[in-house]
C-alpha positions, 0 to 999 in steps of 0.5 A: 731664619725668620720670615717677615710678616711686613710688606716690602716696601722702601722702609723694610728694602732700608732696614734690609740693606742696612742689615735688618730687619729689626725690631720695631718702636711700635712692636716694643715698650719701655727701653727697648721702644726708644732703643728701635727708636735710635737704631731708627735714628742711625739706618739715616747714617748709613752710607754716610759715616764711614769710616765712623759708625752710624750712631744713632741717639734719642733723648728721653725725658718724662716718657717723651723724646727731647732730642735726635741725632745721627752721626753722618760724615767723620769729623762732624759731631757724633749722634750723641751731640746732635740729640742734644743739639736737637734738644736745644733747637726744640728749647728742651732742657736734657738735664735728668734725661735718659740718652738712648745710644746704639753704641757705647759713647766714645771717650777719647779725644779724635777728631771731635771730642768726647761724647761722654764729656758732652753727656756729663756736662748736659746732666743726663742722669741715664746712659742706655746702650745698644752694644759696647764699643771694641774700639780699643780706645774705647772697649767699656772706657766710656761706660766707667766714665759715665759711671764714675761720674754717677750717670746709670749706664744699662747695656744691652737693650736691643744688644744683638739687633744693634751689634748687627747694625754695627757689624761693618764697623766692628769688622773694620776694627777687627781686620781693617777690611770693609764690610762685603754684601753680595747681590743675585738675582736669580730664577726660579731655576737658579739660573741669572738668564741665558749667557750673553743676555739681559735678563730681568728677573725681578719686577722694575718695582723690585728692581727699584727697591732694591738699590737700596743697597746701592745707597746702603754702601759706598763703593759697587763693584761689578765685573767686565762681563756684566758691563759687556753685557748690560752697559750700565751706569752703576750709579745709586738711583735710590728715591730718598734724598742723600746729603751732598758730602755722599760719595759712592764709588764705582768699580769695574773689575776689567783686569786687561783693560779690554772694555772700551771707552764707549761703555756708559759707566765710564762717563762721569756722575756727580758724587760717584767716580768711577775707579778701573781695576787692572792687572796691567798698564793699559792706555787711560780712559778719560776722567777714569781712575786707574785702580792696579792690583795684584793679579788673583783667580780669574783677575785682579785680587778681590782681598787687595781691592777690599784693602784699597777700598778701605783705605779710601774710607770705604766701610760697606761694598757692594758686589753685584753681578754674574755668577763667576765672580759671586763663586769667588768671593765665596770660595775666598770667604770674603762675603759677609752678607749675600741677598738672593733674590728669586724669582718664582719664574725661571731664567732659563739660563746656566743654573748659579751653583754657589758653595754657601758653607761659608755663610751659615746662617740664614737671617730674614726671608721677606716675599714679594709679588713673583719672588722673596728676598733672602738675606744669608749672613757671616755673623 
């Protein structure tokens, strides 16, 4: 576990929800500054590409960045074409550079054509690499491309902090399921508050750094009872500014349809359509999507919404809520990323007993004013 020794503020609350914190350009040298430079590049991808990943590039010419990139929406241009559209746009001519990518350059014709073609044809003389690619379409191809046609490639500058960054996408490609974080906040005691309240157990500064993760994933799910209790909207109120293709699902776990059509996530927001998981055929509400699942412990089947949402383009969701249904996706080992936050006063409420032996690893504590922000993680 490491303990981060920055203030948290909206930067750090960003590189948290996007699987951070990682290394910093002004804490490193040489490949591993433009390195943190590109994964700076990516975390603006975030919430944006699925299902591609985020790849972030930087050109490097002469000691000096020429061109930046990010990959934002599947089907438009990956992060190693917008730097060198970025180079032209700054009128720098990339030939003899040295691109800085998060992950190895695709090889393959998809919906847009190779990057290691695009990299050949701008005579860049240096590929350096975050993490390989195990797309099986790619899986070292586009590195022996590069190479074959006498380009250096280095792999592995930054290799674990990128392959964190990365983990959604390699999870997708390994199970064809989404990336699962999971939120708390809870007192001093462990407890989320007494039952049948709202509670607030952070600070509304903490509150607001915390929809970080909203804007991180695209799909939130949270469970009958918490809107029973809360009546909230759901909706992503992160304070930066989204490109207007962002689409962020919100789900609600209502398996019978008991929550009725006055509640205030039902009413409709722009760019975040609101999906009702059932078990049963129940009478529609109005502009809402009627999601059914097969039945599981305590409700619908959280493995088969996982699925629905992946099929639906949906590479990171985020499950926020009461403590019943954060024991079931850790007892169904479901959660690849759990956030704690804890507060230094108690809720006096039931206490939150979780079964953490699925997440065995503890990666980053970051306090705060009256708490700290803990993030446990599968991988």
């Amino acid at each position: 576990m490491s303990e981060t020794d920055r203030p948290l503020d909206s930067t750090l609350a960003w590189e948290l929800a996007c699987g951070g914190p990682y290394p910093t350009p002004e804490a490193t040298q040489g490949d591993e500054h433009f390195m943190a430079l590109a994964l700076r590049e990516a975390m603006r991808g975030v919430g944006l590409s699925s299902p591609n990943p985020p790849v972030g590039c930087v050109l490097v010419l002469d000691g000096e960045v020429i061109g930046r990139g990010v990959h934002t929406r599947a089907g438009d241009p990956h992060g190693e074409i917008m730097a060198l559209r970025d180079a032209d746009l700054r009128d720098q001519d990339p030939r003899g550079a040295t691109a800085y990518v998060t992950l190895e350059p695709c090889c393959h014709h998809g919906r847009t054509p190779p990057c290691t073609d695009a990299l050949i044809r701008a005579g860049i003389r240096r590929v350096v690499i975050g993490v390989q690619d195990p797309n099986p379409r790619v899986d070292g191809g586009g590195m022996a491309i590069l190479r074959s046609h006498g380009v250096e490639v280095q792999a592995g500058v930054l290799g674990e902090a990128c392959a964190r960054f990365h983990a959604p996408f390699f999870k997708a490609i390994r199970t064809g399921l989404p990336w699962v974080l999971l939120k708390l906040a809870l007192g001093a005691d462990g407890a989320l508050g007494p039952e049948g309240q709202t509670t607030q157990v952070t600070a509304p500064e903490i509150q607001a750094l915390a929809h970080a993760l909203r804007r991180a994933t695209e799909a939130l799910v949270v469970g009958r009872w918490t809107v029973e209790v809360d009546d909230p909207r759901l909706t992503d109120r992160w304070p930066g500014p989204t490109l207007p293709h962002r689409s962020a699902l919100r789900v609600v776990l209502d398996s019978h349809g008991r929550l009725p059509n006055t509640r205030k996530v039902w009413l409709p927001v722009p760019g975040q359509p609101v999906l009702r998981a059932l078990v049963e055929d129940r009478p529609p509400i109005r502009g809402v999507e009627d999601l059914h699942l097969p039945p599981g412990p305590g409700g619908c089947s959280l493995r088969h919404l996982l699925f629905e949402l992946a099929a639906r383009g949906v590479g990171r969701v985020l499950f926020e809520g009461g403590g019943m249904l954060a024991r079931q996706l850790l007892q169904e080992g479901l959660v690849d990323e759990f956030h704690r936050f804890q507060s230094t006063t108690p809720a006096h409420g039931p206490r939150v007993d979780l079964d953490m032996s699925r997440l065995p690893a503890h990666r980053s504590r970051t306090p705060f004013p009256g708490g700290v922000w803990d993030v446990f993680a599968a991988s």
